[in-house]
C-alpha positions, 0 to 999 in steps of 0.5 A, a space after each residue: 490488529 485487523 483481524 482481531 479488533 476491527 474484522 467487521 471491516 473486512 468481514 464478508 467483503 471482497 477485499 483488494 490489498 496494497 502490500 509489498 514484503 513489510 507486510 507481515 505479522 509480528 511472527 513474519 506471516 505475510 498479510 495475504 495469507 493471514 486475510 485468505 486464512 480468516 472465514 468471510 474475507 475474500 482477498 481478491 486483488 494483490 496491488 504491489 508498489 514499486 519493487 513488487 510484492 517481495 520488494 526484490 525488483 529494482 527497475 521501472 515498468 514492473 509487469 503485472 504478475 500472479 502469487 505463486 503461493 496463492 494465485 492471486 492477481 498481483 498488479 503492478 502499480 509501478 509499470 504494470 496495468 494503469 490503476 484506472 485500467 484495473 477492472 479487478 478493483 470494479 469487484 471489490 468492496 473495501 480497499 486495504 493499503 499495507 505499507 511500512 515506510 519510513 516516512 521520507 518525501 522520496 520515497 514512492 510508497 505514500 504517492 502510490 498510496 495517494 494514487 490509490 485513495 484517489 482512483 478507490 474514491 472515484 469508484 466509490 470503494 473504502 479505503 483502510 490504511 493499516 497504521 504501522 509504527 515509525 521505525 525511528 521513532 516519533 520522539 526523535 522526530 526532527 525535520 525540515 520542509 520544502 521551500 517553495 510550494 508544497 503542492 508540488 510534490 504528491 506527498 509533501 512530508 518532512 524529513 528526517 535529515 534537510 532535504 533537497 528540494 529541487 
């Protein structure tokens, strides 16, 4: 829907993208190179969350790599290069984040999200979290929330089932 309804956003930016393997097109084609094949968007900067880009890594420190199909940078920001230490991002003009999740407290996608709209806000650069629908569907939404303070957690959302909370 980005490249079709909203291009203005991205159109004649430099443009850095937060994606892993959901990043896909409803015909399986990956995020990155839909944007590199649209005239005006320059995709320069690949950020990957935990288990990088194709979602395969299972263990922590995850080192910065390049895209074997499109010889981008890919930072990793799950062990690699410290978001603050990116200089790459410096170059940017908006910021993409293209992550499906589940919507579980516990998972690492929507704290790495977080992250990233705090280090793009103190370097001035927009940010555009691109929607995708709930898996389980939001009209069997049902959850529970943590007791305590809900500050503690970087992303305090609910869950589905009851969840643990210490």
């Amino acid at each position: 829907m980005l490249l079709s309804d909203s291009i203005g956003v991205v159109a004649g930016k430099r443009v850095a993208l937060l994606t892993n393997q959901t990043g896909v097109d409803r015909l399986g084609r990956r995020d990155i190179d839909l944007l590199r094949g649209t005239p005006g968007v320059r995709l320069v900067v690949i950020l990957s969350p935990e288990h990088g880009l194709r979602g395969t890594e299972d263990r922590p420190g995850l080192p910065d790599a390049v895209d074997s199909a499109s010889g981008l940078p890919i930072y990793s920001l799950y062990g690699g290069t410290r978001l603050a230490e990116i200089g790459a991002l410096d170059s940017v003009d908006v910021v993409l984040v293209d992550l499906q999740d589940v919507g579980a407290r516990y998972y690492s996608y929507p704290p790495t999200a977080v992250l990233l709209l705090q280090e793009a806000a103190r370097r001035g650069k927009p940010v555009v979290v691109l929607d995708r629908p709930n898996p389980i569907g939001a009209s069997r939404c049902r959850a529970t929330w943590p007791a305590g303070d809900a500050r503690s957690s970087a992303s305090p959302t609910s869950c589905r089932w009851p969840c643990a909370t210490a």
